[in-house]
C-alpha positions in Angstrom: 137.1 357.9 63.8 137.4 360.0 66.8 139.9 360.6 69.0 140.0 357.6 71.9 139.9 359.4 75.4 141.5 357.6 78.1 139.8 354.6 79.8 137.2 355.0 82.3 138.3 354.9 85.6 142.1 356.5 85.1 143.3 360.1 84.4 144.8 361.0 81.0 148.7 360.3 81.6 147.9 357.7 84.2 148.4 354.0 84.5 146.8 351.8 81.3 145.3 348.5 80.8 148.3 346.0 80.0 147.1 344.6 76.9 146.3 348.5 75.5 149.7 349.2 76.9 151.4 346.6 74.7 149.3 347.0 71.7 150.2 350.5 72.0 154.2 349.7 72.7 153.6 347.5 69.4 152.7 350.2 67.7 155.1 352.7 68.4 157.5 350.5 67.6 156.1 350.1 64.0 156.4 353.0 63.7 159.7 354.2 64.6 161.4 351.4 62.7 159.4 352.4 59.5 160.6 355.7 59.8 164.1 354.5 60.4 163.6 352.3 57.0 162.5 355.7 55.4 165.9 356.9 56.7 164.9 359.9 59.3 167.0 361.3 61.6 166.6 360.0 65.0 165.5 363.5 66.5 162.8 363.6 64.1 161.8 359.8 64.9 161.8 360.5 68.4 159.5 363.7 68.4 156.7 362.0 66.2 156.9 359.0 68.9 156.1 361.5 71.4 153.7 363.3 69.4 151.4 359.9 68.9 152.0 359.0 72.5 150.3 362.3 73.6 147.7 362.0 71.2 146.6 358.6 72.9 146.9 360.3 76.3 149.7 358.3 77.2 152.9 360.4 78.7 154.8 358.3 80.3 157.0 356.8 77.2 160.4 356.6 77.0 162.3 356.0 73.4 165.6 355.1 72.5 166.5 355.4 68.9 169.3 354.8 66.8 170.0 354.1 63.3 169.0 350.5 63.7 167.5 349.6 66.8 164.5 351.8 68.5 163.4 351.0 72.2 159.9 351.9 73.4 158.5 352.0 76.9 155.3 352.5 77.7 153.7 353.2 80.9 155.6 352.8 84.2 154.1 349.6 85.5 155.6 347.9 82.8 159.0 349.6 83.0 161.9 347.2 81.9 159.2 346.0 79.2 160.5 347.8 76.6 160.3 345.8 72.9 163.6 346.2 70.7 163.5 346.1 67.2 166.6 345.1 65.7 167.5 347.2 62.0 167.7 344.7 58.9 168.9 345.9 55.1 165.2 347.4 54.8 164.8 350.9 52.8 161.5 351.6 52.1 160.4 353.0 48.8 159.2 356.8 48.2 155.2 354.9 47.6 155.9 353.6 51.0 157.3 356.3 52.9 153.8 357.9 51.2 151.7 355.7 52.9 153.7 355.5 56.1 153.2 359.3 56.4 149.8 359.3 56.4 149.7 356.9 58.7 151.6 358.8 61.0 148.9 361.9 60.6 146.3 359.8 61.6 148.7 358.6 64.6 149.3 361.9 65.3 145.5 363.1 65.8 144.7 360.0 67.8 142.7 359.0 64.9 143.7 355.3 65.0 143.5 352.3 67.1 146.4 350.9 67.7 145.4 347.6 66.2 144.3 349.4 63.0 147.8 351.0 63.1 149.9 348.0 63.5 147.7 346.4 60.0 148.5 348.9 58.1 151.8 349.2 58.9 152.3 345.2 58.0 150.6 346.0 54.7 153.1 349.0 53.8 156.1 346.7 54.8 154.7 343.9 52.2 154.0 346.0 49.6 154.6 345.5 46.3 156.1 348.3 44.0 153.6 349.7 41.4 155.8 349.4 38.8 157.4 346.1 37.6 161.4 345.1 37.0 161.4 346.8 33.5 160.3 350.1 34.5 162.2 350.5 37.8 165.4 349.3 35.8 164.5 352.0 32.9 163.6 354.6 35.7 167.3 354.2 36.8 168.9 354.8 33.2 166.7 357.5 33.1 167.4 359.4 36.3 171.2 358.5 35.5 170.5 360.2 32.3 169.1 363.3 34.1 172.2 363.6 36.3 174.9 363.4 33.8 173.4 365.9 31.8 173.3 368.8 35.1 176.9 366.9 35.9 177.6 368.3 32.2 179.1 365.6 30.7 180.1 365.1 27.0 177.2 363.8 24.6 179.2 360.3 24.6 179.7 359.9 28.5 175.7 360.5 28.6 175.4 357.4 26.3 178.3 355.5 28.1 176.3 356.7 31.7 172.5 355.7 30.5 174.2 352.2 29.7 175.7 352.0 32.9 172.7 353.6 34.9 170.7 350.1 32.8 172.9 347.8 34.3 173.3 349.0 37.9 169.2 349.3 37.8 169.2 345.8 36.7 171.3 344.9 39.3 170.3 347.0 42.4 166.6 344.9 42.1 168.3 341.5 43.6 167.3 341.4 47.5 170.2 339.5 48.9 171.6 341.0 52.4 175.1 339.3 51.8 175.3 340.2 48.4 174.1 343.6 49.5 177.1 344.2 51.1 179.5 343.6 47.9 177.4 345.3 45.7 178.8 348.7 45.7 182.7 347.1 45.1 181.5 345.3 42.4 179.4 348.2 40.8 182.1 350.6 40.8 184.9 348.6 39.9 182.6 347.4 36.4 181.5 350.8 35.8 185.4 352.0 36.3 186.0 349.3 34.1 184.4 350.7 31.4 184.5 354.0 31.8 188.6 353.8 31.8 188.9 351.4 28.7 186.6 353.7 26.3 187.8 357.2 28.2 190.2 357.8 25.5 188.9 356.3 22.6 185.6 358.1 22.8 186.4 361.2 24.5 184.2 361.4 27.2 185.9 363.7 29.4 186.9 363.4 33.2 186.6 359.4 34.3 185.1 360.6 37.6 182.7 362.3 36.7 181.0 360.5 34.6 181.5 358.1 37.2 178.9 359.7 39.9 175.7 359.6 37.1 175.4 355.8 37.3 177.0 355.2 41.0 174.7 357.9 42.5 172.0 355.6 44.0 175.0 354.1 46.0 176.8 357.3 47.0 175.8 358.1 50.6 175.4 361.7 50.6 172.1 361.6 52.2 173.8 359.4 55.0 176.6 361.7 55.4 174.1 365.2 55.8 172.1 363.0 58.2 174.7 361.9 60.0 175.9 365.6 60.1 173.1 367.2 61.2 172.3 364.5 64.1 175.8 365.3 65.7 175.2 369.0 65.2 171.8 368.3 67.3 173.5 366.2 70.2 172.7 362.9 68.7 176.3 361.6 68.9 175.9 357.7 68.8 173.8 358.0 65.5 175.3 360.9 64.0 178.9 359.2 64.6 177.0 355.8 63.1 176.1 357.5 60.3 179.4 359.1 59.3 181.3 356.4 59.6 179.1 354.0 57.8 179.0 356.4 54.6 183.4 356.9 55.3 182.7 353.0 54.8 180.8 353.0 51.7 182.9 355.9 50.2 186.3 354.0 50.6 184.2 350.8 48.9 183.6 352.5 46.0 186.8 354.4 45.6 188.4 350.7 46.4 186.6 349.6 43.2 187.6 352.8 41.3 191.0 352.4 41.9 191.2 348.4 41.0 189.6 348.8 37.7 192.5 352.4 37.5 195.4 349.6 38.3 193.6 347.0 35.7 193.3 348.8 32.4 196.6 350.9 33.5 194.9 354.1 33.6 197.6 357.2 34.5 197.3 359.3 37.3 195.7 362.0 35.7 193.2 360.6 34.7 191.6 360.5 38.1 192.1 364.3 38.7 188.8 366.4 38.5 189.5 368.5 35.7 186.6 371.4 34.5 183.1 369.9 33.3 182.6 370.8 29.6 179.7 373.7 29.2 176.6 373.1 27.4 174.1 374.8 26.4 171.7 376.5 28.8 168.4 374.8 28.5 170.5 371.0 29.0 170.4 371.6 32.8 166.2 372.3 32.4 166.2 368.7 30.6 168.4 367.1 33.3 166.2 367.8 35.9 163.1 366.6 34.1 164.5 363.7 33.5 166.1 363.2 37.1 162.6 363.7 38.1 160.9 361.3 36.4 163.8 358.8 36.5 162.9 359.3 40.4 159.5 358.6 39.4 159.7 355.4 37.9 162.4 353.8 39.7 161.5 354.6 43.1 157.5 353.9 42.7 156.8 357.3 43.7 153.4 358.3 43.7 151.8 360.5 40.8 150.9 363.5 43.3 154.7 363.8 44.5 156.2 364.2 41.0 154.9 367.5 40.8 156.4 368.2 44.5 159.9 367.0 43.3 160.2 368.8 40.0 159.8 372.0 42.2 162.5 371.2 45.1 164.3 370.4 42.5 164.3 373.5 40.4 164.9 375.2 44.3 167.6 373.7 44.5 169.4 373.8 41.2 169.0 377.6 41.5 170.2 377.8 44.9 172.9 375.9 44.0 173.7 378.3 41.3 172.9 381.4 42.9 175.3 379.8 45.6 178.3 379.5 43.0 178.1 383.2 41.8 178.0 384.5 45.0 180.1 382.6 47.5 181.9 380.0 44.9 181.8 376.4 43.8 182.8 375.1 47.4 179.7 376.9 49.6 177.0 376.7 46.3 175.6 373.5 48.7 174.8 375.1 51.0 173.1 378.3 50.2 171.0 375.3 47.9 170.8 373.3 50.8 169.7 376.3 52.7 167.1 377.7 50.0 165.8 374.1 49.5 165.3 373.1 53.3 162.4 375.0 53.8 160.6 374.5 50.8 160.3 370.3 51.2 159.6 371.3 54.6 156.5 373.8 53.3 155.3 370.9 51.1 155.1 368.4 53.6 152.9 370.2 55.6 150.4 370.8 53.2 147.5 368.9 52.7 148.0 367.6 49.4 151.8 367.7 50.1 154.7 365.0 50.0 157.1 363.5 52.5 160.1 365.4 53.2 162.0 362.4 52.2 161.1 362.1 48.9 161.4 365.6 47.7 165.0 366.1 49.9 166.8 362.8 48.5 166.8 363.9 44.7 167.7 367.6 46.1 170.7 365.7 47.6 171.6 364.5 44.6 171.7 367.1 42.7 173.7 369.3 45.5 175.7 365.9 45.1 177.8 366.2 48.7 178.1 362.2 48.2 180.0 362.3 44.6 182.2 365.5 45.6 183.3 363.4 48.4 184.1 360.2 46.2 186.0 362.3 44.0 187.9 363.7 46.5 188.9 361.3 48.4 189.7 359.0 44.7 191.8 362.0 43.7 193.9 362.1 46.7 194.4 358.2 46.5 195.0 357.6 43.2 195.9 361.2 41.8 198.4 361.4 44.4 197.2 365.0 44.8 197.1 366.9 48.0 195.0 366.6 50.9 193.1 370.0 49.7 190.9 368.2 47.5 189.7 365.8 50.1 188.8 368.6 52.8 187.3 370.3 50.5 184.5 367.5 49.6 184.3 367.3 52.9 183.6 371.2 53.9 181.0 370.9 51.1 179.7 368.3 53.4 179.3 370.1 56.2 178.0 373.2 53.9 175.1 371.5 53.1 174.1 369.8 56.5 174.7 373.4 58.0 172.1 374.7 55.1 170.0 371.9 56.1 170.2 373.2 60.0 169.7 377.0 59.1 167.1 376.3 56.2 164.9 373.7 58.9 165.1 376.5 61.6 164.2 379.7 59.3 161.3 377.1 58.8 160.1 376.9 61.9 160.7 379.9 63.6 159.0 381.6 60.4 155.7 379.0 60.6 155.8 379.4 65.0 155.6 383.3 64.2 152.6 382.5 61.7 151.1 380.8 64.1 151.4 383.2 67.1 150.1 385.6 65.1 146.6 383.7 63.8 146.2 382.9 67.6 146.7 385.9 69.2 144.1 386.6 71.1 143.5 388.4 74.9 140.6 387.0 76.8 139.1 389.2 79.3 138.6 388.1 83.3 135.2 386.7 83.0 134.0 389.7 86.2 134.9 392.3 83.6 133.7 390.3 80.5 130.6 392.0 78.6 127.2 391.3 80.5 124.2 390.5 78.4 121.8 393.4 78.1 119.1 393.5 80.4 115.5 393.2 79.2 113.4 395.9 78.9 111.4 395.8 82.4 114.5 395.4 84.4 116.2 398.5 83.0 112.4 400.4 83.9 113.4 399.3 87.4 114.7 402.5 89.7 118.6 402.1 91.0 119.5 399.2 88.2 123.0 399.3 86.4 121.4 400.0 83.3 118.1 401.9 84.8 116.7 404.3 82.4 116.1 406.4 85.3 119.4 407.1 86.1 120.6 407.7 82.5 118.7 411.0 82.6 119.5 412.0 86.2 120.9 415.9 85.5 
């Protein structure tokens, strides 16, 4: 397809036809509250909504978005018009968020009708995952697996974590909104549970965290960057939505913690972070592999992106590391945060690439700003330690939105520079542009510009 110009009769920008004005309203709306079930930040909604407006000549559009509701207005004459869609318990998986984002190319070049648009958008919400119960439930031991070993864990907490990450997986596949809401009180109070009672017995190590390998799908790290980063840009209503949902969810699961702590009787030490037992070197190589492919199967990510995800992993693993020897364990975030940030960013805009989304949310989990913060704030309740602990989770927090921040800007300011570059290019006036060569009996002609007469004048 083409791009549609405007309709015959009015100027690009000018006033539409109703109905295309409210099939296009429709579809901007699809759009925007997909991308807020793929869990962008608002800023980023906004701009593609005014990116597919221009690209169907429409510029008078208005957008309100927040982290559950986006308002779209379309065209002046139907001002007050505007179509709310309100947010439901609706995540979309990394195959979705695929299909969303190409979608959203085609948007974006004016390469879809509207009606098309709204289709397939109805098609990505219904779809089913690729993979059935059993896989997606083994993909989330797996990808527990993967984190516990880069957590560096004794070899019995992996076993006691790939057990856990089994039954959270099994559980996290029941789509019930009110049991939604007690599902991460219940998860970590049973994987506390356990993890207390065979602690000692088996000698796993630090209780917390071995904690964070099968609780990670419910930390909300990724909520609390977001949420970060959307304040940092001016967005205060979402940003300040954001941050205090995942405050919410993190006193949940500490709430749940600390039961199961007061149940079995467990002492306050045990919930102190103590030093992570060191393995050997290649067991953080196999961690990522298998966070990768536990990414893979749970999520129903498509087989292009796994590629994609092993790298921004490896990025950020060594960023993170790099980070640790030269600024310390507190700002390792966010030089990985940082050093990752541009390269999903790269990826995403090539041809073959993958969404941001799916390559950033297992970064975040391995920079794992969601289970420092849940140890933290665990240690200070339970532990009865000071409030150091806490702040600090919460400065590596910030560490690793600000790396976001910086890492997103080098990436744009680096690719606008590319770009001004390729285009540079001075056109001259076109009086002093090059004329075409006269033929050859005009330049016999006596007095002409280009007479050969003249040229041999003494």
């Amino acid at each position: 397809m083409v791009r549609r110009p405007p309709r015959e009769g009015c100027a690009a920008g000018g006033l539409m036809d109703l109905d295309d004005a409210a099939l296009l309203r429709k579809f901007l709306l699809g759009i925007g509250g997909a991308m807020i079930a793929s869990q962008e930040p608002v800023d980023s909604v906004k701009l593609t909504l005014a990116r597919v407006s221009k690209a169907y000549h429409v510029d008078d559009t208005e957008f309100i978005v927040l982290p559950t509701v986006v308002l779209v207005q379309v065209d002046g004459v139907i001002q007050g018009r505007g179509t709310i869609r309100e947010g439901a318990i609706v995540t979309f998986r990394f195959d979705q968020i695929a299909e969303l984002h190409t979608v959203i190319k085609a948007a974006e070049r004016g390469e879809l009708e509207p009606v098309d648009g709204i289709r397939r958008l109805n098609e990505i919400g219904a779809k089913r995952p690729r993979f059935g119960w059993l896989v997606r439930t083994l993909g989330h031991a797996v990808l527990t697996a993967g984190l516990s070993l880069l957590l560096q864990p004794t070899w019995q907490g992996l076993l006691v974590s790939v057990g856990l990450g089994l039954f959270i997986g099994l559980v996290k596949l029941v789509r019930s909104p009110s049991l939604q809401l007690v599902f991460p009180v219940v998860a970590a109070f049973i994987c506390a549970l356990v993890v207390f009672a065979v602690a000692e017995p088996l000698g796993i190590g630090n209780p917390l965290v071995l904690l964070v390998a099968p609780l990670v799908t419910f930390l909300p790290g990724g909520m609390l960057t977001t949420g970060t980063r959307e304040l940092a840009t001016g967005q205060a209503i979402a940003g300040s939505a954001r941050l205090v949902s995942g405050l919410v969810t993190l006193g949940l699961l500490s709430s749940g913690i600390l039961a199961a702590g007061t149940l079995v009787g467990a002492t306050r030490y045990d919930y102190r972070a103590i030093g992570a037992q060191e393995l050997p070197w290649w067991i953080s190589l196999a961690g990522i592999l298998l966070l990768a492919i536990g990414n893979y199967l749970h999520f129903s990510a498509p087989r292009s992106t796994f590629g994609w995800v092993v790298l921004a992993l490896v990025v950020a693993y060594l960023g993170q590391r790099l980070g640790g020897i030269l600024l310390g364990p507190s700002l390792s975030g966010f030089v990985g945060a940082v050093v990752v940030a541009p390269v999903v960013l790269w990826i995403e805009s090539l041809r073959r690439g993958a969404p941001a989304q799916i390559t950033f949310l297992p970064a975040f989990w391995l920079l794992v700003p969601g289970a420092a913060s849940l140890i933290g704030l665990t240690s200070v309740v339970g532990g009865n330690v000071a409030l150091d602990a806490f702040w600090g989770a919460l400065a590596g927090i910030l560490g690793i939105a600000l790396g976001v921040l910086i890492g997103t800007a080098l990436f744009s300011a680096v690719r606008s520079s590319a770009r001004g570059i390729e285009n540079f290019t001075v056109e001259l006036p076109v009086a002093l542009a090059s004329p075409e060569r006269s033929g050859l009996w005009h330049r016999l002609i006596p007095g002409t510009r280009e007479s050969l007469w003249r040229a041999r004048r003494p």
